[in-house]
N, C-alpha and C positions, 0 to 999 in steps of 0.2 A: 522415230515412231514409238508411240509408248503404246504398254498392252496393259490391263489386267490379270490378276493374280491369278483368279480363277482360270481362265482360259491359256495363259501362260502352262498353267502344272495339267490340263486337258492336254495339250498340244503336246508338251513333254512326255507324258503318257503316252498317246497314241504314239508317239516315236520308239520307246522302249517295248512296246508290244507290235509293232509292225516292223520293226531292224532288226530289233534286237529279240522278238520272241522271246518276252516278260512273260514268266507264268504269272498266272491269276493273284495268288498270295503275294509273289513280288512285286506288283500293282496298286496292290493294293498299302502295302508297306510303306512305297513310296507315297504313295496319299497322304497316307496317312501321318507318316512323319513328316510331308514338305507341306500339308495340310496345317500342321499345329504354328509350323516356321511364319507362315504366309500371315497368318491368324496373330503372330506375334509383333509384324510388321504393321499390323494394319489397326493393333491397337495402340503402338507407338506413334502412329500417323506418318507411316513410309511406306514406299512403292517400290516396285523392283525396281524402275530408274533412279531413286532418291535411295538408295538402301547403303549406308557405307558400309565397312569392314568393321568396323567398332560395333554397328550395330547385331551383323552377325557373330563376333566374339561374344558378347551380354547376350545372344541366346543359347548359346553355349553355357555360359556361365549358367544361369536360369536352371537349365539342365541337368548340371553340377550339382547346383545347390537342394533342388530337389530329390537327390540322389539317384538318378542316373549313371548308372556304371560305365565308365571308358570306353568300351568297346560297344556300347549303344549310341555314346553320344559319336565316336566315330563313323557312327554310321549313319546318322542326322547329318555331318560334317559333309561327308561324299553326298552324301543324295543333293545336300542342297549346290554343292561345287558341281557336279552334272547337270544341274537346273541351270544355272547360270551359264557354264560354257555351251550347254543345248542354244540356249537364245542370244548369246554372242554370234554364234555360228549359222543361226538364222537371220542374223542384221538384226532383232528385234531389240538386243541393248548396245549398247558401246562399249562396254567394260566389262569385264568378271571381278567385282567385290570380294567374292570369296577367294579369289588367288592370295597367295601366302599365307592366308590364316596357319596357325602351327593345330595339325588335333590332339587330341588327349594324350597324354603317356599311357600306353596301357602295358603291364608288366607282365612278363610272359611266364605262361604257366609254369611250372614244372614238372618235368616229367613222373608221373607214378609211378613208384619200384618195388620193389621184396627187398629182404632183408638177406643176407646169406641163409641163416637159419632156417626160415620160411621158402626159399625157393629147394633148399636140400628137402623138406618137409616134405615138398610137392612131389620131385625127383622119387623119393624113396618110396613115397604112396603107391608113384605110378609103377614102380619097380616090382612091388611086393605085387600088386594086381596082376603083372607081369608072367607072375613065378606061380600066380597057384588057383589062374585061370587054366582052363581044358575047352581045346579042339579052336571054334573061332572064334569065340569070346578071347581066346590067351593073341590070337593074334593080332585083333584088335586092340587088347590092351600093352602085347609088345611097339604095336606100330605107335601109342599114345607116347610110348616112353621113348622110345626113339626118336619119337618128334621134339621130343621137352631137352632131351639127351644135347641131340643135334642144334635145337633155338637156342639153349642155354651155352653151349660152347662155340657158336658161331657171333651169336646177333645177328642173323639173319631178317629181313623183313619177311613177314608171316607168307605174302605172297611169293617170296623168294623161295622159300622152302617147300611150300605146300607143293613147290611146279619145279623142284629138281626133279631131274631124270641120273636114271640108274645109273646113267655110263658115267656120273661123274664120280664114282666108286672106281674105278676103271685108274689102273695106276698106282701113285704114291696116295694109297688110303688116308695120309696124315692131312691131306690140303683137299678143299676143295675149289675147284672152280665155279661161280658163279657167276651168270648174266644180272644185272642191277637194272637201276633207271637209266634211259636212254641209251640201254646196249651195252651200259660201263661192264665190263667184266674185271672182277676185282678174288685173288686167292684169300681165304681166310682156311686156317688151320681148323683141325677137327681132332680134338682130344682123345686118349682112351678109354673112358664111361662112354662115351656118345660113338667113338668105332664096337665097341663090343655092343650096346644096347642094339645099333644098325644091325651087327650079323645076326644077333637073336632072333630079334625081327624075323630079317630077309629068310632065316633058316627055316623059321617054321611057317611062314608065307609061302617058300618053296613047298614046302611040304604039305602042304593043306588044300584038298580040294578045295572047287569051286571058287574062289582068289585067284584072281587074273592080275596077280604081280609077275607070273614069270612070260605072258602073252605079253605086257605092258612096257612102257619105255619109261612109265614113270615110275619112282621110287616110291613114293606115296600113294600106291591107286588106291582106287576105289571103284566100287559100281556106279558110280552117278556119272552125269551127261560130261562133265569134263574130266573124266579118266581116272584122275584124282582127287584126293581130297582135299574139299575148300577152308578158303580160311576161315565162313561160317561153321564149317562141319567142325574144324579143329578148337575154336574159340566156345563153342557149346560143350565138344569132350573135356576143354579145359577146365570151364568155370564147373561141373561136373563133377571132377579130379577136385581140384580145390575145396571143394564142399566135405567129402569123404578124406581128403587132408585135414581137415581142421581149420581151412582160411579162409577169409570170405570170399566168394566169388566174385563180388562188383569189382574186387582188388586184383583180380587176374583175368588176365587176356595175356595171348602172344605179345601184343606190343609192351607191355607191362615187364616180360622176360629179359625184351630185347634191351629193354630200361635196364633192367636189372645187371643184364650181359656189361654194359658199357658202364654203368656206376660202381660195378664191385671193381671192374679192372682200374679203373682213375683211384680207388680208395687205395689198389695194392699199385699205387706208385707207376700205372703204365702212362706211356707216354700220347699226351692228348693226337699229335699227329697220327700215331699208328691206329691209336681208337676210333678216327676217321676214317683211316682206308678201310679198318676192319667193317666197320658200319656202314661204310659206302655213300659216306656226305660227301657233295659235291663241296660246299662251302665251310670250311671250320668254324664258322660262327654258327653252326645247326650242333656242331659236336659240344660246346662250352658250354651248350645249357646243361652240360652233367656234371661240370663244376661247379656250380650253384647249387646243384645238390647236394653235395658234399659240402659247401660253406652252409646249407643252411642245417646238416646235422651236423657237425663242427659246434653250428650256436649255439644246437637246442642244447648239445652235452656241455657247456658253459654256463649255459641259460638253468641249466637242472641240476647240474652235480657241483660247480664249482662254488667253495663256501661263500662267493661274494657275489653270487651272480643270485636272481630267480627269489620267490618266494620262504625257499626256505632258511632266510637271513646267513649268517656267519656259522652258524654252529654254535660247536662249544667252544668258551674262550683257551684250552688248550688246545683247541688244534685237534679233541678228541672225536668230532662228528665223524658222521657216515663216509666212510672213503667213496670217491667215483669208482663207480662201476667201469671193468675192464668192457673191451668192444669184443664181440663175438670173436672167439678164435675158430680156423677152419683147416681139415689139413689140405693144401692147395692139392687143385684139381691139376690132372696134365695138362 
């Protein structure tokens, strides 16, 4: 049975909006993109029954060449392997062409971080706000720093922290226990900055009216509808903080800490396994992308400083140029 192109990507459609509950945009996406494919077939003189594999790689290529980015054309790639095994699956072809096609390499991000310097920056802002606030503004701003205290010696995820409960104070104060993804409950250690910042906190929280921390289960409350506070509310006090630091704020978010938490530990020589537990990756290949950060500053201080690397050629022919610049020294935290 042969179909039509156009009614082939109709019939497609009404399936991913009657199954699968396609919103509107995503619909339209797909049109759109299986739209230009169909449009490239039919100026080559092919039909989805006549269509090889070669044909669909050259429109890939096409794509490529017009500079379309990896992770767009992957996404041309799946739409059109959905179209195909959709009409396999209805009898309307006999084959899927797109099977094995390989898609794009697309290179994965790297995670955003601070620097040692810049994340003590942030720390010490929120510290001094800390120290010379009065009444519930001081609380507020001890709870900020106890939060940053806590993210910064843990690497916690944002949602992990925002939704400890008190009782996990309860005990050996040096560890804490926390619930992760899918239940995993994993200990991660908690430093002396980040236990003292906590009882500051909690001290003047106890002590201040109208703050329903000591009615509360959670460590973090708040007055809003889930008891505490969220990881929007905290990720606004952050970018906030960061401003009155001196850093920019597009460069800070919680998860940006937790970056920071797991690449400064890999720089001081910890071991990638522990940096998982700590982090709570199910799979070490999620942990490694912070190795790659470190190879990719590793290059740039080769790519900049070193006399044979980078634009600014050799030096002087004694050997007398600019020495490389030493790496921030820190005194280690607990």
């Amino acid at each position: 049975m042969t179909i039509g192109a156009t009614r082939a990507l109709q019939l497609f459609l009404d399936m991913l909006a009657a199954e699968r509950g396609a919103a509107p945009n995503t619909l339209a996406a797909y049109r759109r993109d299986l739209g230009e494919f169909l449009a490239a077939l039919e100026a080559e003189g092919a039909t989805l029954a006549t269509v090889e594999p070669a044909a669909i790689s050259a429109h890939l290529g096409a794509l490529s060449r017009a500079g379309l980015a990896p992770a767009s054309r992957a996404r041309r790639l799946s739409a059109i392997r959905q179209l195909f095994k959709f009409l396999v699956a209805e009898g309307l072809l006999g084959d899927n062409p797109a099977r094995g096609i390989a898609g794009p390499q697309r290179a994965r991000p790297l995670p955003k971080t601070l620097s040692v310097a810049e994340v003590d920056r942030l720390l010490a802002c929120a510290r001094r706000e800390g120290e010379v606030a009065s009444a519930l503004p001081r609380v507020r701003a001890l709870r900020l720093h106890a939060l940053l205290e806590t993210l910064y010696a843990t690497g916690l995820r944002v949602s992990e922290l925002v939704t400890l409960q008190r009782s996990v104070l309860t005990g050996d104060g040096r560890v804490l226990t926390v619930s992760g993804k899918g239940g995993r409950e994993r200990m991660v250690p908690l430093n002396a900055p980040a236990r003292a910042a906590l009882a500051r906190f909690l001290e003047a929280a106890d002590g201040a009216e109208a703050v329903p921390v000591r009615r509360s289960k959670w460590l973090f409350a708040s007055r809003g509808a889930a008891g505490h506070l969220t990881r929007q509310g905290l990720a606004l006090e952050l970018k906030e903080l960061a401003g009155r630091a001196g850093l920019d704020p597009d460069r800070v978010s919680p998860h940006v800490l937790r970056h920071a938490f797991a690449s400064h530990l890999l720089d001081r020589g910890a071991d990638l396994r522990a940096v998982q537990q700590l982090l709570g990756h199910a799979d070490i290949s999620t942990t490694q992308i912070y190795t790659h950060v470190l190879e990719e500053r590793l290059k740039r201080l080769v790519f900049e400083r070193h006399p044979l690397g980078g634009a600014g050629g050799r030096g002087d022919e004694d050997g007398g140029g600019p020495a490389p610049r030493a790496p921030p020294t820190r005194p280690p935290r607990e």
